[in-house]
N, C-alpha and C positions, 0 to 999 in steps of 0.2 A: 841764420836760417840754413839749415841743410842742404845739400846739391836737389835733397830728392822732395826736398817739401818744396822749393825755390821750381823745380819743373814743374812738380802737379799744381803750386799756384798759375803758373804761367799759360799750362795746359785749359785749369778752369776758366781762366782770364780771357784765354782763345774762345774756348768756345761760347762764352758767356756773349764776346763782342760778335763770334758767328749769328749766335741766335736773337743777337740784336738787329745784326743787317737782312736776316729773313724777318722778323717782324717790320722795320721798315720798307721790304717792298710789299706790292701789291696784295690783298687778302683774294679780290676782286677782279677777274679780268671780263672786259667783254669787248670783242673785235666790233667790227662794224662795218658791213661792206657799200663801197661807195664806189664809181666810177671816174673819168676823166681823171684830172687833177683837182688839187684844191682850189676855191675859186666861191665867189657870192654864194652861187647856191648849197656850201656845204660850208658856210660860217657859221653859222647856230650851231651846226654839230662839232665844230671845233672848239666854241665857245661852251658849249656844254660839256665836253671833255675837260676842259681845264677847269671849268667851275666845280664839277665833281671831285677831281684831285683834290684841288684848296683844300673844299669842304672837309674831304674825309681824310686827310692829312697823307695822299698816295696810299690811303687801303682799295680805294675803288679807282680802276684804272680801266681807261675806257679808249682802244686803240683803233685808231681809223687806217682803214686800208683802203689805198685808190686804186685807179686800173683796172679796176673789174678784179684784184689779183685775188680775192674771196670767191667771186661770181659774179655771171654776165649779168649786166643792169636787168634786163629781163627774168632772170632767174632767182634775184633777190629774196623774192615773197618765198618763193618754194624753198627755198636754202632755211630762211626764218621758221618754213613750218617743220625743217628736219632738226634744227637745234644747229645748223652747220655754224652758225655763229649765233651774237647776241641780238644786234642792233643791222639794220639796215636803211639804207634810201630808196623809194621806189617812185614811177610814176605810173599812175591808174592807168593812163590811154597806151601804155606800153601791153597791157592784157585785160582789158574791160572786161573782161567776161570771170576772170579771178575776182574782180573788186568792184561790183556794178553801179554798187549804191555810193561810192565816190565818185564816180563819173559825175552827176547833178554841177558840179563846182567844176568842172570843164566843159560844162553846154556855151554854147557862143552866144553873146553880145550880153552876159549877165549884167555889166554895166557897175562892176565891183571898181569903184573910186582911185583906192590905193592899197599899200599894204599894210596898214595896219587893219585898216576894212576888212582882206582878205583873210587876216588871220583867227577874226573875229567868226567871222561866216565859217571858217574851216574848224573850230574849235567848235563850233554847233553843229555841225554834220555829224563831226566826229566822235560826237557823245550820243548821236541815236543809237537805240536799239538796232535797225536795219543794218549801221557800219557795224559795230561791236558783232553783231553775228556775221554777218560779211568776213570780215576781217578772224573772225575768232575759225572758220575751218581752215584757215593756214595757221594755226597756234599765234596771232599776231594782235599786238597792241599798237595805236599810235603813239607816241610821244607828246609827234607834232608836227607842223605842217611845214613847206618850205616856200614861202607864199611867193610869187612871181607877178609881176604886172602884164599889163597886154602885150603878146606876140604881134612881131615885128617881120615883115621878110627882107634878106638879102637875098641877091638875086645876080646871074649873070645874063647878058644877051642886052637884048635893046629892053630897056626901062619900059613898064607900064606905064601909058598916058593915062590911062581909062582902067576901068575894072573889066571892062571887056576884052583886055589884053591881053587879063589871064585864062581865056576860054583854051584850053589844049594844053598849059603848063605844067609840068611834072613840077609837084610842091613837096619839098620834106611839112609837113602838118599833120599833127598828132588829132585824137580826141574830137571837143567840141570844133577845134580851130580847122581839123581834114576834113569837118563836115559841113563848115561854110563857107570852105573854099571850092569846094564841089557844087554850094550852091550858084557860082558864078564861073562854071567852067571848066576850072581847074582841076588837074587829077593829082588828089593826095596819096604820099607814101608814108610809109611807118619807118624811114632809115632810124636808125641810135642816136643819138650824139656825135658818140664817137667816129660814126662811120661819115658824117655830114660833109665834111671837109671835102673827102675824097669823092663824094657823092657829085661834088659842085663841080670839083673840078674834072671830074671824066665825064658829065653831063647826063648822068643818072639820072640827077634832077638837077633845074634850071633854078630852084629860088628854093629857102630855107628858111624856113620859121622855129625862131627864139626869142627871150627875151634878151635884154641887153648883153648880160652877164655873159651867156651862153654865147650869141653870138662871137665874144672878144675869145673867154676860153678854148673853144673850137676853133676858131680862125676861121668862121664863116666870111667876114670882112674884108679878110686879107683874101679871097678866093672871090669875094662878090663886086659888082661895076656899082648897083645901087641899092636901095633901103627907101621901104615905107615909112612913112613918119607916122602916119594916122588910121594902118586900116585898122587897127585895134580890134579882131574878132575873136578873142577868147585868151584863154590860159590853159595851160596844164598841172596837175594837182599832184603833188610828189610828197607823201607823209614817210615821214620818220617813223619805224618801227622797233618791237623789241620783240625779241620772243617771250612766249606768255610766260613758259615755264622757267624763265632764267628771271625774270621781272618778277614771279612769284617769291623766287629761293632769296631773293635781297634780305638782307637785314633791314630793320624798322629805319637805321639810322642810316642805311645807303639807298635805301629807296627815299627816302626824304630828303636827302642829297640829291638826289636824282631832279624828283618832282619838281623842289623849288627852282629846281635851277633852268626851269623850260622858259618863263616870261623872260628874266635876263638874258639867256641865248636869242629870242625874240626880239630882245631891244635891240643886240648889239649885230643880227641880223639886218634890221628896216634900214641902221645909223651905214652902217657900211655899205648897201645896198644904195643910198644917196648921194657916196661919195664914187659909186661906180656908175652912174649913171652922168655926173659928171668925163668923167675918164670914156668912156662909151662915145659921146657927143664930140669931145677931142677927137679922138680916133679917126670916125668919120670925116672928119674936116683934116685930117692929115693924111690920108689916102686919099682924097679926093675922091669919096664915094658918093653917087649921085643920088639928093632924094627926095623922094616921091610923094608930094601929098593930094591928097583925093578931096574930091569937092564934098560941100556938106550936103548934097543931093546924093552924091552919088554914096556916100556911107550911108544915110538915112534909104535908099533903095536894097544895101548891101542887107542892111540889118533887117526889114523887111523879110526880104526874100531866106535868109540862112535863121533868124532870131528863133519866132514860134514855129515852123514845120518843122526847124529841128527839134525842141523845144516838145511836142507834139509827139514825134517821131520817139524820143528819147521815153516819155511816157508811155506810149506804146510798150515799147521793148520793156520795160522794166515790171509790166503789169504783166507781158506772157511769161518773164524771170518768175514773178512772184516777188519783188521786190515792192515794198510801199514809196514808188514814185512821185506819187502826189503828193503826200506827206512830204518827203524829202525837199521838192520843188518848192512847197509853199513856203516851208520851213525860211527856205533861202530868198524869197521873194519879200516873204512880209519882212525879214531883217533887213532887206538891201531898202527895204522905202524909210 
């Protein structure tokens, strides 16, 4: 062979294996913005990132970003309705008045079991009409849910005996959970997450409601003296998004990669969720954080007093929205019985 055939073989050879290695990366990108660090409540979404890879053999690549380094948890939704990115995590009680007809699934003492229960109940809100148009004027679809058990408080200062001890208490509680903790005294804030920490410890506010997860991620625990064990008055509803018009352009075979892959993200959400609540219960018993359980009079008074007037109250507002309230309410009533 020739000096000059022996190059241009060598040349085509190059770029033959160039345009091998652009076919195998990505066809597909979509960012995702998330907050904190990685941690329980954004396992699904890491698990669904990997599960889409497999699938699509690295054409559809789905990259998560923490830190807020996309946009501030709060700003999520409006980012999704610019196209700023693909996918995002939000929580309703961060802007109720953007997502109303979510809020129903953070009213307090819903009395939602576990999390498979919740993911059930959140999968049936999320297919009404009221969400789908809710959610459709920021250009936004759900995925899927990131289902949380009952909120818990940590707390600095002298321990509540009584529920009457949180009459005057500045509480980080979001949503249904800020609204019946006002019904026994307490004055709710809307801190972030991320700002909680620092909340506790400069005495912003004196007690913090989260679920386990959050609690350890944040280091509310490492900042807090004690923990409720049982006031258990609500959750906060945080759905996974996409934007419509990026979740339209998929191909038949990356949106199908997509879809199936939201129950196995779910599984392997609940399974790792059980083995941090183990880890969560350690914790506390290694700090030496002191905790609090409430009588079953005095819960049964709590839920009383915050349940239906919030409950009531919630209905209200939703019928001056124009939102179908009761629909939504019942919706989630007749499934929890």
């Amino acid at each position: 062979m020739s000096l000059k055939k022996l190059l241009t073989t060598t040349t085509v050879i190059g770029m033959a294996a160039l345009f091998v290695g652009e076919a195998a990366a990505a066809d597909v990108t979509w960012n995702v913005s998330l907050w904190g660090k990685r941690r329980a409540f954004t396992e699904h979404v890491e698990k669904l990132a990997e599960l889409v890879n497999a699938k699509t053999n690295g054409a559809f690549e789905i990259k998560l970003h923490y830190g807020a380094a996309l946009s501030k948890s709060r700003e999520n939704l409006d980012g999704i309705s610019i196209g700023a990115f693909e996918m995002a995590q939000f929580c309703a009680s961060y802007h109720a008045d953007k997502n109303p007809s979510i809020t129903v699934l953070e009213l307090p003492f819903l009395g939602v079991p576990d999390l498979e229960t919740q993911i059930k109940l959140d999968k049936l809100v999320y297919a009404t009409d009221a969400v789908k148009k809710d959610l459709g004027r920021w250009n936004a679809e759900i995925l899927m849910s990131s289902p949380m058990p009952q909120y818990n408080f940590v707390g600095r200062g002298d321990a509540p005996k009584s529920l009457k001890d949180f009459e005057g208490m500045r509480v980080r509680a979001l949503g249904g959970v800020g609204a019946a903790m006002k019904t026994i005294g307490a004055v709710p804030t809307t801190v972030t997450a991320s700002e909680t920490y620092q909340a506790i410890e400069s005495g912003t506010v004196q007690a913090a409601s989260f679920a386990p997860h959050a609690h350890l991620a944040f280091k509310t625990v490492e900042a807090g003296k004690w923990y409720t064990t049982n006031l258990n008055p609500g959750t906060v509803n945080c759905p996974v998004v996409a934007n419509t018009d990026a979740l339209a352009a998929l191909s038949d075979d990356h949106k199908k990669a997509l879809m199936d892959s939201i129950d196995e993200a779910y599984a392997h959400y609940v399974a790792n969720y059980a083995k941090l609540n183990e880890k969560f219960a350690a914790e506390l018993d290694k700090l030496g954080i002191e905790k609090v359980t409430f009588s079953a009079d005095e819960l049964a008074a709590f839920k009383a007093a915050a349940g239906k007037p919030n409950w009531d109250k919630w209905l209200a507002d939703m019928k001056a929205k124009g939102v179908p309230g009761d629909d939504l309410f019942k919706l989630v009533q007749d499934n929890l019985k």
